[in-house]
MDAnalysis code that builds the backbone (N, CA, C; Angstrom):
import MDAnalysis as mda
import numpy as np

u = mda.Universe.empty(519, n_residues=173, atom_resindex=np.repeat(np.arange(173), 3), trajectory=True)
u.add_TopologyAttr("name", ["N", "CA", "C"] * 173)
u.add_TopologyAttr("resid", np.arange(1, 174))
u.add_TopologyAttr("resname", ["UNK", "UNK", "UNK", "UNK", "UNK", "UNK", "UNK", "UNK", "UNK", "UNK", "UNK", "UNK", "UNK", "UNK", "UNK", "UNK", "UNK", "UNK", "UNK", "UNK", "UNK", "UNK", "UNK", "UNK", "UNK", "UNK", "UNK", "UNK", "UNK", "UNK", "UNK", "UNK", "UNK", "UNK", "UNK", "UNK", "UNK", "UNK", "UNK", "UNK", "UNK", "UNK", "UNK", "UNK", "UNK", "UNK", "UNK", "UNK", "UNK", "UNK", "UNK", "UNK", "UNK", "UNK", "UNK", "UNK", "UNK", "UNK", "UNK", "UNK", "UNK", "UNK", "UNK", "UNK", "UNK", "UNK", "UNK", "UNK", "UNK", "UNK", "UNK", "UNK", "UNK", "UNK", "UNK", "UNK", "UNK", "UNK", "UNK", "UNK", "UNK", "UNK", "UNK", "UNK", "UNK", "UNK", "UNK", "UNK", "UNK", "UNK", "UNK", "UNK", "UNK", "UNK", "UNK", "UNK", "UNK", "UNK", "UNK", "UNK", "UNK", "UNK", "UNK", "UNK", "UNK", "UNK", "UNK", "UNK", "UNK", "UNK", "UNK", "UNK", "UNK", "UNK", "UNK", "UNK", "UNK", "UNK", "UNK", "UNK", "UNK", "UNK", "UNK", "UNK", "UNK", "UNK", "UNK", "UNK", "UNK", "UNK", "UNK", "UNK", "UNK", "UNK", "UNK", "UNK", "UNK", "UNK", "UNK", "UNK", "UNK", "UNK", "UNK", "UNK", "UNK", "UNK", "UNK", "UNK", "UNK", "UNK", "UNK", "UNK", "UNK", "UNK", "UNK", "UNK", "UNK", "UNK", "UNK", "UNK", "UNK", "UNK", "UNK", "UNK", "UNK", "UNK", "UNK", "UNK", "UNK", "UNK", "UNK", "UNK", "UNK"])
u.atoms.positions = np.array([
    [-66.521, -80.394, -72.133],
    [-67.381, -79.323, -71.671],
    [-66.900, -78.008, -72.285],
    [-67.624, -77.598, -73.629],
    [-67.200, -76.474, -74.037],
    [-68.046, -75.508, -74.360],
    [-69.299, -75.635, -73.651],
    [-70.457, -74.994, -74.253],
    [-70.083, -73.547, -74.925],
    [-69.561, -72.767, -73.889],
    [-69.281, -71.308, -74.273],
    [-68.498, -71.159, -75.837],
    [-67.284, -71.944, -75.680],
    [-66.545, -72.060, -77.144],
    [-67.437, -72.791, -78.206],
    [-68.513, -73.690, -77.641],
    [-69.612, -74.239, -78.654],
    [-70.438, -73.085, -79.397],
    [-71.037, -72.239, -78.472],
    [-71.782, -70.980, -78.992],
    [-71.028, -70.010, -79.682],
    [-69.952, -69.640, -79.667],
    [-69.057, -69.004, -80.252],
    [-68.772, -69.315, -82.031],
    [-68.576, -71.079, -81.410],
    [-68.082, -71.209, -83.230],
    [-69.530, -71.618, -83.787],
    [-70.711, -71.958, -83.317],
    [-72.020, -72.024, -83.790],
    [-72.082, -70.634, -84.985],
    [-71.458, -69.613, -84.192],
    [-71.925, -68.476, -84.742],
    [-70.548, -68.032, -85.599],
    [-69.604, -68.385, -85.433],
    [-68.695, -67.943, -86.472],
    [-67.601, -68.945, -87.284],
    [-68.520, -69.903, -87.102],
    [-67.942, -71.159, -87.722],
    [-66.140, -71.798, -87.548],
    [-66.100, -72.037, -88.606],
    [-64.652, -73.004, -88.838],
    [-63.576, -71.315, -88.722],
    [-63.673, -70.339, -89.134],
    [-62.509, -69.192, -89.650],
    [-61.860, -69.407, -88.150],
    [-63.089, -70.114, -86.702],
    [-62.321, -69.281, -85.397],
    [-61.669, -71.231, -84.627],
    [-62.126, -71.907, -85.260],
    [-61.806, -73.438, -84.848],
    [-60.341, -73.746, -85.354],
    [-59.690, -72.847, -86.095],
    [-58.486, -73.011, -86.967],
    [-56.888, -72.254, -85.781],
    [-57.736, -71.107, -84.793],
    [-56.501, -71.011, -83.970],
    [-57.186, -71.915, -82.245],
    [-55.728, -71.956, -81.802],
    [-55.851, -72.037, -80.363],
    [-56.361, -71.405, -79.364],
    [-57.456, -71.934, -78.545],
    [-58.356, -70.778, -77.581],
    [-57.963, -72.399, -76.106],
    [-57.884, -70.624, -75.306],
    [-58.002, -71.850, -73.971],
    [-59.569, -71.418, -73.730],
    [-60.165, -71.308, -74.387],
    [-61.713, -71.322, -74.096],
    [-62.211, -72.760, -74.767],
    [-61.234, -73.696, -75.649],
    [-61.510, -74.847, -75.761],
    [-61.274, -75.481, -74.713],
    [-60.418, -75.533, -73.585],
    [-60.538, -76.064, -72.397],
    [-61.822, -75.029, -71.641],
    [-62.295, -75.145, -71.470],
    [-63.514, -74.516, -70.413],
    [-63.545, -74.677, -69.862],
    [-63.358, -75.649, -69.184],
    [-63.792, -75.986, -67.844],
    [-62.657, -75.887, -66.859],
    [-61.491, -75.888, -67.582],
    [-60.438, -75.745, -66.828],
    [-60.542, -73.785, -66.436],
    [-60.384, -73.683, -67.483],
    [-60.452, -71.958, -67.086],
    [-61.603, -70.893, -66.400],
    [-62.608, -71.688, -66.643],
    [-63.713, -71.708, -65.557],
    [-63.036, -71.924, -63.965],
    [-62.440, -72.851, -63.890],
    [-62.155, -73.296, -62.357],
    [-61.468, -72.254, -62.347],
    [-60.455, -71.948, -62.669],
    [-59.730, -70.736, -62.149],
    [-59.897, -69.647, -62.028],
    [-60.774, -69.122, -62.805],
    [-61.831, -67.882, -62.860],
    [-62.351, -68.128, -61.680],
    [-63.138, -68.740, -60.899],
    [-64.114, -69.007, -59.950],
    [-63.183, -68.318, -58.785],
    [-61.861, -69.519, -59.001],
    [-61.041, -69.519, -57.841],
    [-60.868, -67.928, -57.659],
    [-60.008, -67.916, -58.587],
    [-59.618, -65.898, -58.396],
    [-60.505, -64.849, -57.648],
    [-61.570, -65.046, -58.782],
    [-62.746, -64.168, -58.293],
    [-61.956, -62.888, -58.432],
    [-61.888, -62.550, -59.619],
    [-61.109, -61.217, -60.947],
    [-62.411, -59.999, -60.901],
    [-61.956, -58.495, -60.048],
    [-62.883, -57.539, -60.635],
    [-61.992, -57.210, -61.836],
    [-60.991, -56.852, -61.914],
    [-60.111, -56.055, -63.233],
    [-59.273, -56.974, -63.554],
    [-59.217, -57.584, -64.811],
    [-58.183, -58.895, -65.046],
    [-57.600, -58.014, -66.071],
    [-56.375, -58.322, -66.147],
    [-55.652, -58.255, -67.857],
    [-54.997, -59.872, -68.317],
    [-55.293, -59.366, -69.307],
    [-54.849, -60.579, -70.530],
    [-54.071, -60.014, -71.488],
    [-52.744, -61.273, -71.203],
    [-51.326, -60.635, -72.296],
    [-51.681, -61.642, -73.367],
    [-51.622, -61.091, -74.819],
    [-52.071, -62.644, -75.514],
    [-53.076, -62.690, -75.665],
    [-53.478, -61.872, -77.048],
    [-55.827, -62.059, -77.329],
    [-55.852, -62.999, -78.501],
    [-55.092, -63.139, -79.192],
    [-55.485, -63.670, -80.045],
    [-56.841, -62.978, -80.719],
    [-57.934, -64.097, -80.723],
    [-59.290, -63.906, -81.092],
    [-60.065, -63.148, -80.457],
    [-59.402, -62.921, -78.830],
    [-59.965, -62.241, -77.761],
    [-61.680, -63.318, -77.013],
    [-61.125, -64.250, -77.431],
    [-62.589, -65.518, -76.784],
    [-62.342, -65.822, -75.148],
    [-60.752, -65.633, -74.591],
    [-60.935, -66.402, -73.713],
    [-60.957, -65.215, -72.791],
    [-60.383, -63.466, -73.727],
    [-60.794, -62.510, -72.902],
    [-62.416, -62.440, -72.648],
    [-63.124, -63.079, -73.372],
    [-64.362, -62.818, -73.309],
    [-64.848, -63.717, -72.469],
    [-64.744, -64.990, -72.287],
    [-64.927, -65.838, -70.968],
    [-64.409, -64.886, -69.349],
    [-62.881, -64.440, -69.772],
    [-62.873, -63.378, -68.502],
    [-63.902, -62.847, -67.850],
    [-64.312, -61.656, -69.216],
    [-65.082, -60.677, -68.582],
    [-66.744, -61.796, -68.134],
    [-66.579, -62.692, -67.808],
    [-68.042, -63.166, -67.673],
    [-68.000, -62.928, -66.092],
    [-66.444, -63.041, -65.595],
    [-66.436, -62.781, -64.159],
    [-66.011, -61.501, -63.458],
    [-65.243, -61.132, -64.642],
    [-64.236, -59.471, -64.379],
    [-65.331, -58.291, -65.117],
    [-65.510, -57.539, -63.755],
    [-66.279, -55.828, -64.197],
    [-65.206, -55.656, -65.497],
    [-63.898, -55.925, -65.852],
    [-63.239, -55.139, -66.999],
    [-61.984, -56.044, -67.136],
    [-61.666, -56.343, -68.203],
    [-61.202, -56.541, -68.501],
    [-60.367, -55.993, -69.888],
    [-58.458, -55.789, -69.326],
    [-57.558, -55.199, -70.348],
    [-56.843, -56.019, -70.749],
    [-56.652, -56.611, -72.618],
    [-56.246, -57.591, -72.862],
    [-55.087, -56.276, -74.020],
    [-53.837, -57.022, -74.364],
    [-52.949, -56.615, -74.624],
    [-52.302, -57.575, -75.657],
    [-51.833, -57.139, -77.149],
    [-51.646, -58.359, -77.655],
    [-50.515, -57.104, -78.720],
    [-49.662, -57.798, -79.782],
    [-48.665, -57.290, -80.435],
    [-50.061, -57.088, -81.923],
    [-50.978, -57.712, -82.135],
    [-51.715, -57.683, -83.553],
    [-53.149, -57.813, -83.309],
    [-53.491, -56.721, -84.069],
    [-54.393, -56.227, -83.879],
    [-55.853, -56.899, -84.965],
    [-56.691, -57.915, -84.368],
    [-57.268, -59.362, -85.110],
    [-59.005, -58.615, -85.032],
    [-59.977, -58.240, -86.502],
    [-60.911, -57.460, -85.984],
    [-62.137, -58.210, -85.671],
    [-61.975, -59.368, -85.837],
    [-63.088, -60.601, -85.401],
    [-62.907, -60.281, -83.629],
    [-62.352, -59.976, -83.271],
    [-62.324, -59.841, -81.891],
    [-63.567, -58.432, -81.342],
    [-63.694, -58.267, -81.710],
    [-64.797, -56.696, -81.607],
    [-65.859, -58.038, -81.825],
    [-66.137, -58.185, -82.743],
    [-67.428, -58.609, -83.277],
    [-67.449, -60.116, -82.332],
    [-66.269, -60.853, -81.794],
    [-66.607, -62.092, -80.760],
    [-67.540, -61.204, -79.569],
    [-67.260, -60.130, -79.493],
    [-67.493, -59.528, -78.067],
    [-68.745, -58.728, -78.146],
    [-69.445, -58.571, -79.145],
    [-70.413, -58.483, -79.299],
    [-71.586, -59.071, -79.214],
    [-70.750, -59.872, -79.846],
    [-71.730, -61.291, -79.903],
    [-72.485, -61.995, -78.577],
    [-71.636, -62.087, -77.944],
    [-71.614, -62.301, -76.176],
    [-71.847, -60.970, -75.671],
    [-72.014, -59.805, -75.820],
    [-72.217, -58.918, -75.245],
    [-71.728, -58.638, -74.217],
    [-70.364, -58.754, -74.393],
    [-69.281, -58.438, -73.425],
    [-68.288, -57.057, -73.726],
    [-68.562, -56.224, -74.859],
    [-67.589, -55.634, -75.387],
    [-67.414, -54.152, -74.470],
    [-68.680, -54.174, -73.554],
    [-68.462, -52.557, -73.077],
    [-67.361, -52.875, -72.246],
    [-66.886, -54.135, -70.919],
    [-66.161, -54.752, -70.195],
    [-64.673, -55.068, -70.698],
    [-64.392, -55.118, -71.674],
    [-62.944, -55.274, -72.274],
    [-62.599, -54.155, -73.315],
    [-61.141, -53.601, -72.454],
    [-60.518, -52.986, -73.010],
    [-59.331, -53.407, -73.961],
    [-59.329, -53.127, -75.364],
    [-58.433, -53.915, -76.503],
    [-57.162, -52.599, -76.137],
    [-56.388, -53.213, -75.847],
    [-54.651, -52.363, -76.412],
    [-53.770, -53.617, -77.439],
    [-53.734, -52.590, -78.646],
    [-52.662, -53.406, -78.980],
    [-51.010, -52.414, -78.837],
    [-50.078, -53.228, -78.927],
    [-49.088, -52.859, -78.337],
    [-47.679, -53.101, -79.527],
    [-46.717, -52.170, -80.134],
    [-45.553, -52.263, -80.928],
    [-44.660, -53.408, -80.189],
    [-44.407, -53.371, -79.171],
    [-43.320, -54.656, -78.855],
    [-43.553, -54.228, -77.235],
    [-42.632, -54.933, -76.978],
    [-42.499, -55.561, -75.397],
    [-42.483, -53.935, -74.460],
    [-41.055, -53.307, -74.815],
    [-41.336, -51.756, -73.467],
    [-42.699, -51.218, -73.635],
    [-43.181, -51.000, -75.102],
    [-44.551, -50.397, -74.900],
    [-45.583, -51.335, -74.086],
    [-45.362, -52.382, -74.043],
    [-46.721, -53.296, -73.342],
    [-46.227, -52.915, -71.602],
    [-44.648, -53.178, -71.424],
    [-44.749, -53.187, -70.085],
    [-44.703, -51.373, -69.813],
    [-44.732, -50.142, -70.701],
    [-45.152, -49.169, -70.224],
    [-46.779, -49.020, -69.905],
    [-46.988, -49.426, -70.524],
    [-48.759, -49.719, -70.304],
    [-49.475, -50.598, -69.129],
    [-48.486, -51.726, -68.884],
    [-48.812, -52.402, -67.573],
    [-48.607, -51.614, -66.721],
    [-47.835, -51.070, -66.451],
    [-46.933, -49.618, -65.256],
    [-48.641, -49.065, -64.656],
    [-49.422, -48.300, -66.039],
    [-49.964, -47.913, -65.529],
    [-51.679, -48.482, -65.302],
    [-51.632, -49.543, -65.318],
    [-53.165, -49.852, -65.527],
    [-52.496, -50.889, -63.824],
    [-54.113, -50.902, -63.281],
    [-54.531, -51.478, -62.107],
    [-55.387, -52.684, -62.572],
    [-54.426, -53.866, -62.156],
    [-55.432, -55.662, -62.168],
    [-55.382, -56.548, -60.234],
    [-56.250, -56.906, -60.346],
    [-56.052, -57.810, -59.479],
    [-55.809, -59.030, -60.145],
    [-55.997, -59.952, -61.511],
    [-55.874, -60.783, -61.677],
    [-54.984, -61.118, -62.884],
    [-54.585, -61.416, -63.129],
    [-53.552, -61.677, -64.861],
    [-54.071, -63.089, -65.480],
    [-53.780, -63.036, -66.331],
    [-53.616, -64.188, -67.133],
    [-52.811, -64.192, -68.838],
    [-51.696, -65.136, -68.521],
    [-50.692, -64.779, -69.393],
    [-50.784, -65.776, -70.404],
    [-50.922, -65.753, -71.806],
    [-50.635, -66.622, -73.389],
    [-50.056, -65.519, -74.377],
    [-49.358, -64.923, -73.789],
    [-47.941, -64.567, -75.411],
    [-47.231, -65.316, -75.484],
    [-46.327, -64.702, -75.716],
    [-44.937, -64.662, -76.269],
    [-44.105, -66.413, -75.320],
    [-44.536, -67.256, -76.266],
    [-43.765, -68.348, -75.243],
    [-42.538, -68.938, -75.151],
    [-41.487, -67.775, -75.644],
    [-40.397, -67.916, -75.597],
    [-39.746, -67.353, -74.450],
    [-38.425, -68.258, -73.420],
    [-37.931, -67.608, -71.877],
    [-37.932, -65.956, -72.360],
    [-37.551, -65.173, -73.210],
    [-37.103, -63.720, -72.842],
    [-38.840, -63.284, -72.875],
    [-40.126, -64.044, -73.042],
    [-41.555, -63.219, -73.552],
    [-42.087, -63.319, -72.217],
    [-41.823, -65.122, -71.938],
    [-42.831, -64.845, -70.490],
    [-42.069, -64.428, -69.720],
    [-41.092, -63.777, -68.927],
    [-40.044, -63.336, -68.169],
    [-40.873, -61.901, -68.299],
    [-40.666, -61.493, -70.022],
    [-41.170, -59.832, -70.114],
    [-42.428, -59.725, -69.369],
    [-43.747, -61.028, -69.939],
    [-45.131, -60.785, -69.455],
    [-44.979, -60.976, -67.683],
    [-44.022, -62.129, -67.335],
    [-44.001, -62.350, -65.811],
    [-43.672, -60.720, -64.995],
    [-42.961, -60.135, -65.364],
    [-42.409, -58.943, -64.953],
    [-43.344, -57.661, -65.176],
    [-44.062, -57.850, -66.144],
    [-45.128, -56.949, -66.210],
    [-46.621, -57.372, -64.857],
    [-46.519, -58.253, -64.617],
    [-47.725, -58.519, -63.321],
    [-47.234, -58.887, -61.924],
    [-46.337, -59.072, -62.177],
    [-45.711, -59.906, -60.742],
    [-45.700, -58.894, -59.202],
    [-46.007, -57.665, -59.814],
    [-45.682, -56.785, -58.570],
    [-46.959, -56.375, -58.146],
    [-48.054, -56.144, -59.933],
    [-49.409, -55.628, -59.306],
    [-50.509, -56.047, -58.723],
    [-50.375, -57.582, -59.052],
    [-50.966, -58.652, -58.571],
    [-50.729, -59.784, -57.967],
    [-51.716, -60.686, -57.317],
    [-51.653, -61.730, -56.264],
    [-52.292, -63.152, -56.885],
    [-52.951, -63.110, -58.062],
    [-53.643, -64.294, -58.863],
    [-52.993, -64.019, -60.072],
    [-52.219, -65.271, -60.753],
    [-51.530, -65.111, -62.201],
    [-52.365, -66.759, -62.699],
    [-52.808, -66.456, -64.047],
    [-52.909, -67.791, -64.005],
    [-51.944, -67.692, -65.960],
    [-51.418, -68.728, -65.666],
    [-50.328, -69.001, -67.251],
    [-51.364, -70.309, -67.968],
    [-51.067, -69.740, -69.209],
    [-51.904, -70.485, -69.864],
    [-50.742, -71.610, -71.044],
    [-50.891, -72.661, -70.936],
    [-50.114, -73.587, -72.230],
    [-48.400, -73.844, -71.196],
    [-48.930, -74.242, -69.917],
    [-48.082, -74.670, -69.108],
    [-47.805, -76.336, -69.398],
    [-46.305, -77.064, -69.458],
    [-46.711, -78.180, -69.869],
    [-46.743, -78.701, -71.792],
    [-47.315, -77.157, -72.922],
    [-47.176, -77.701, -73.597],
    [-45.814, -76.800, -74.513],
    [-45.269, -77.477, -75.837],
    [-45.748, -79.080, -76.072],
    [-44.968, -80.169, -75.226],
    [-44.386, -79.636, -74.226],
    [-43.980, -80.470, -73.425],
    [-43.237, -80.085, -72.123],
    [-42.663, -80.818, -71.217],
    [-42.176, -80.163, -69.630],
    [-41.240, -79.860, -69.853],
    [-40.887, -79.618, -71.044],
    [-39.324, -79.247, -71.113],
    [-39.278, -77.659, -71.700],
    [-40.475, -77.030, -71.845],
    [-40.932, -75.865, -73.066],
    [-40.435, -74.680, -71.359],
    [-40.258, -73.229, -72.483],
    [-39.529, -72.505, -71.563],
    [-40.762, -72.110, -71.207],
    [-42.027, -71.924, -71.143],
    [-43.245, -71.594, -70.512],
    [-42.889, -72.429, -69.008],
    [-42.908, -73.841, -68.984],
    [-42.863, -74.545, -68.029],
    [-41.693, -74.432, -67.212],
    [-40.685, -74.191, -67.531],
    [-39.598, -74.393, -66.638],
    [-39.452, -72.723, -66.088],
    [-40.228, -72.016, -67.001],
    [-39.915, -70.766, -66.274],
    [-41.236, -70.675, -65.093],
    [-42.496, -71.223, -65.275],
    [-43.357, -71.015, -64.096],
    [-42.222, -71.750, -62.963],
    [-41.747, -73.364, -63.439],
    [-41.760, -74.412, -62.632],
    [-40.168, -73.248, -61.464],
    [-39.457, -72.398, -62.034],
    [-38.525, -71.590, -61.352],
    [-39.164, -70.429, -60.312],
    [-40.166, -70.379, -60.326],
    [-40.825, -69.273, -59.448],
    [-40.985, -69.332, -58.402],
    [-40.468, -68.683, -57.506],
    [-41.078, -69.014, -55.784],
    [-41.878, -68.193, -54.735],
    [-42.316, -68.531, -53.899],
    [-42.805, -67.796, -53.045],
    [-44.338, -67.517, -53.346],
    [-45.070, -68.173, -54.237],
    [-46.342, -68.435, -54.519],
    [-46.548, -70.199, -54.484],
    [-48.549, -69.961, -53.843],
    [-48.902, -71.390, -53.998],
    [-48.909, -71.305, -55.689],
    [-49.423, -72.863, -55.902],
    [-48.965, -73.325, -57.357],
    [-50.200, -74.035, -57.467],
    [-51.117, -74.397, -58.677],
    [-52.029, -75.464, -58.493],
    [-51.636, -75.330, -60.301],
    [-50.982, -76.722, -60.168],
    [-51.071, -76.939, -62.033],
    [-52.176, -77.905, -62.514],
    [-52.815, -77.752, -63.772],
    [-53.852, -78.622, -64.242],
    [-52.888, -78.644, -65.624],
    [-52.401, -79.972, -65.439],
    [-51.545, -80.227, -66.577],
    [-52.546, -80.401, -67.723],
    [-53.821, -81.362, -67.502],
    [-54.119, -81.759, -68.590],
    [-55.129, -80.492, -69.314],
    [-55.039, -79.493, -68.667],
    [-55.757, -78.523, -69.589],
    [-54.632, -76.844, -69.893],
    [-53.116, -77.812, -69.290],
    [-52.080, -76.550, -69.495],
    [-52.111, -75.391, -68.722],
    [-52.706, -75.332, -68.034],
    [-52.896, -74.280, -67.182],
    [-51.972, -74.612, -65.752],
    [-51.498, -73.187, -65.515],
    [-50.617, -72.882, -64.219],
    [-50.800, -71.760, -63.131],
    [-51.596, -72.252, -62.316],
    [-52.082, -70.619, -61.353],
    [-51.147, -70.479, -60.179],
    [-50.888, -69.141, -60.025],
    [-49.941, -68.757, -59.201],
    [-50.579, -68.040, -58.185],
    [-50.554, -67.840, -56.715],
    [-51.555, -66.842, -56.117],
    [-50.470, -66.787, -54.558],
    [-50.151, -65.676, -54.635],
    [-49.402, -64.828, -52.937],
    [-50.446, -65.121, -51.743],
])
């Protein structure tokens, strides 16, 4: 079930089938979208900015935050006519992203950077205080042993609902 990522590469072919989108899982990230129910989401990690654009299908706005700055991402969001709803920051390294988290207001997160223990620790630490819905994306891969996983699987004091088979890890106070 990928309709949304179907219409996407209909229109911009193979250049966007070549990286990783959790908008190829859909349906998984759909469920969690639903669940949340996101007015202001941020997204660490745009990549292409596709699965920020599935966001904003549920979030009044969405602020996605990434180290490189990719310009097919304007024109995905056009396309879908989502672009007035997402705000692009790109960001020099890690203090500038978490000075920028400091000041922006989310109810919802959703984290795919940096998937090394010192990146998601940085991205975990940038949401953990402003929000109550986290959902981690590429939980599980390429395997249960990856520091993505063992660093959600260390977290406490939140429910947990993992969907291994679409990598996804939601966290909610």
């Amino acid at each position: 079930m990928r309709e949304f990522y179907n219409k996407i590469l209909q229109h911009f072919g193979e250049e966007i089938d070549k990286y990783p989108s959790a908008a190829k899982r859909e349906h998984g990230l759909r469920y969690f979208l639903e669940k949340a129910k996101p007015k202001i989401a941020l997204e660490i990690g745009t990549c292409l900015g596709i699965s920020a654009a599935l966001i904003a299908q549920y979030a009044d706005k969405v602020y996605t935050i990434d180290i490189r700055q990719k310009k097919l991402r304007q024109s995905i969001w056009e396309h879908l006519g989502v672009q007035d709803k997402i705000v692009q920051i790109v960001v020099k390294d890690n203090a500038e992203k978490i000075k920028i988290c400091e000041g922006l207001n989310f109810d919802f997160a959703y984290i795919d950077g940096d998937h090394s223990w010192d990146g998601i620790k940085t991205d975990w630490d940038c949401v953990k205080d402003k929000c109550s819905k986290i959902l981690f994306d590429d939980y599980a891969w390429p395997n249960k042993t990856s520091a993505v996983t063992r660093f959600i699987d260390g977290i406490e004091g939140y429910k947990k609902e993992i969907m291994e088979n679409f990598l996804f890890a939601y966290l909610e106070k």
